[in-house]
MDAnalysis code that builds the backbone (N, CA, C; Angstrom):
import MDAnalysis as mda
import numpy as np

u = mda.Universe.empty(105, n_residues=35, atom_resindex=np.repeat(np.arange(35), 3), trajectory=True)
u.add_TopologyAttr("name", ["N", "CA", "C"] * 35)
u.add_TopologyAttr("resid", np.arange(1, 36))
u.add_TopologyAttr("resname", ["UNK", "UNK", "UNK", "UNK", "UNK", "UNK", "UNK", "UNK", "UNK", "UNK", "UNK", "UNK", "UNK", "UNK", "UNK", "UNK", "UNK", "UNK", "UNK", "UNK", "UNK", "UNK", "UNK", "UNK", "UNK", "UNK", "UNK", "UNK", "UNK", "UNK", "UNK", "UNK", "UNK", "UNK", "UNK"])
u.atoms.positions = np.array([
    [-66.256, 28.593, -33.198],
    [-66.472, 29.200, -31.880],
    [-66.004, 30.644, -31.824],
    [-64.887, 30.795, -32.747],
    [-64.131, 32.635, -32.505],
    [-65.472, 32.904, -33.067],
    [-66.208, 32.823, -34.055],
    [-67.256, 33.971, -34.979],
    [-68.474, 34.416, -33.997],
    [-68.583, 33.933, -33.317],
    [-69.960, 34.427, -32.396],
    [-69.291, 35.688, -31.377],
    [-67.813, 35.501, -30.909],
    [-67.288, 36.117, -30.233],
    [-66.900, 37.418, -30.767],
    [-66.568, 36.979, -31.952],
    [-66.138, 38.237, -32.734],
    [-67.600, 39.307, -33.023],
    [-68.974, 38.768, -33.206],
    [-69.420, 39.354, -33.981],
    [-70.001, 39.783, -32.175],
    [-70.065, 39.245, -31.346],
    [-70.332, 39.933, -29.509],
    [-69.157, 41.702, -29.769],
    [-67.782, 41.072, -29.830],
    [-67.785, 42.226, -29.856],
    [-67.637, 43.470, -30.979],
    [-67.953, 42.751, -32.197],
    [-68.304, 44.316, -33.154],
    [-69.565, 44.762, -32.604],
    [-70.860, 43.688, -31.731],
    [-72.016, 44.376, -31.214],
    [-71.984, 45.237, -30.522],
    [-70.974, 44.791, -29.289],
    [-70.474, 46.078, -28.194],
    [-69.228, 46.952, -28.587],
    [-69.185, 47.385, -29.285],
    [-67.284, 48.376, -29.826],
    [-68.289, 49.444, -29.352],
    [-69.517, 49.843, -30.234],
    [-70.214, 51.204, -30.489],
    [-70.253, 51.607, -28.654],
    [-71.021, 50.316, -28.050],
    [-71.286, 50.806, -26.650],
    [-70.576, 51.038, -25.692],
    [-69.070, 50.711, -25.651],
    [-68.041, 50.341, -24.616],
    [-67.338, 52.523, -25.427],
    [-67.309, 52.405, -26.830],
    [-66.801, 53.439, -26.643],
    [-67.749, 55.128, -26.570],
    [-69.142, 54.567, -26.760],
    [-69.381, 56.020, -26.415],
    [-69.630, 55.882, -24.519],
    [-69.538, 54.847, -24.072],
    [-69.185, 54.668, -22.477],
    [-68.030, 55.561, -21.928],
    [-66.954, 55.341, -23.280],
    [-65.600, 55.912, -22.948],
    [-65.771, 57.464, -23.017],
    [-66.207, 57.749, -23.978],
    [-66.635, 59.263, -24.288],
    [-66.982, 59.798, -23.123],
    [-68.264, 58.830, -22.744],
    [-68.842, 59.922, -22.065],
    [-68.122, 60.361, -20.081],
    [-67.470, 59.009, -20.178],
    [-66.616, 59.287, -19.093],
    [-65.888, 60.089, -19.054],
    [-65.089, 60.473, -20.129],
    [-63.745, 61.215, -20.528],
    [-64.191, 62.634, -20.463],
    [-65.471, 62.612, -20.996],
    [-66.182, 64.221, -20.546],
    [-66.367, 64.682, -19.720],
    [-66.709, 63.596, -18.916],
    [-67.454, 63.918, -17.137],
    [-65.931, 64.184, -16.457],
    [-64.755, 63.176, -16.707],
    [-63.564, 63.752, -15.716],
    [-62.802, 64.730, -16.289],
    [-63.095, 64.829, -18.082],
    [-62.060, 66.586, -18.169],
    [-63.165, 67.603, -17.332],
    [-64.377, 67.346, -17.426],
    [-65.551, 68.793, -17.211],
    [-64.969, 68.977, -15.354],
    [-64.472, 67.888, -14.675],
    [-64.610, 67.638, -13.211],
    [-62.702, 68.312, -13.212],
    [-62.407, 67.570, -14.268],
    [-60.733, 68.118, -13.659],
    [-60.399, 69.430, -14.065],
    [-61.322, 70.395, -15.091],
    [-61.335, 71.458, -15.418],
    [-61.762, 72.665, -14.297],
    [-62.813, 72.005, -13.630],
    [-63.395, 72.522, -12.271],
    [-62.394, 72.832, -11.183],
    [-61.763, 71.682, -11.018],
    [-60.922, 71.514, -10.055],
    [-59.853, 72.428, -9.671],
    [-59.249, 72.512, -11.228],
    [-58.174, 73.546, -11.446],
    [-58.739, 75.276, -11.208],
])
């Protein structure tokens, strides 16, 4: 039962972190503004 779970999330790592990226861009580009 872990191996299906595991291999769910090596499917999503790629997508959760360029999610992260692209957030992290949008609030330095917004908190850079700000200042």
């Amino acid at each position: 039962m872990s191996h299906p779970i595991l291999f769910k999330w090596k499917h999503f790592q790629p997508e959760i972190i360029l999610l992260n990226v692209r957030w992290y861009c949008r609030y330095a580009l917004s908190y850079r503004d700000l200042e």
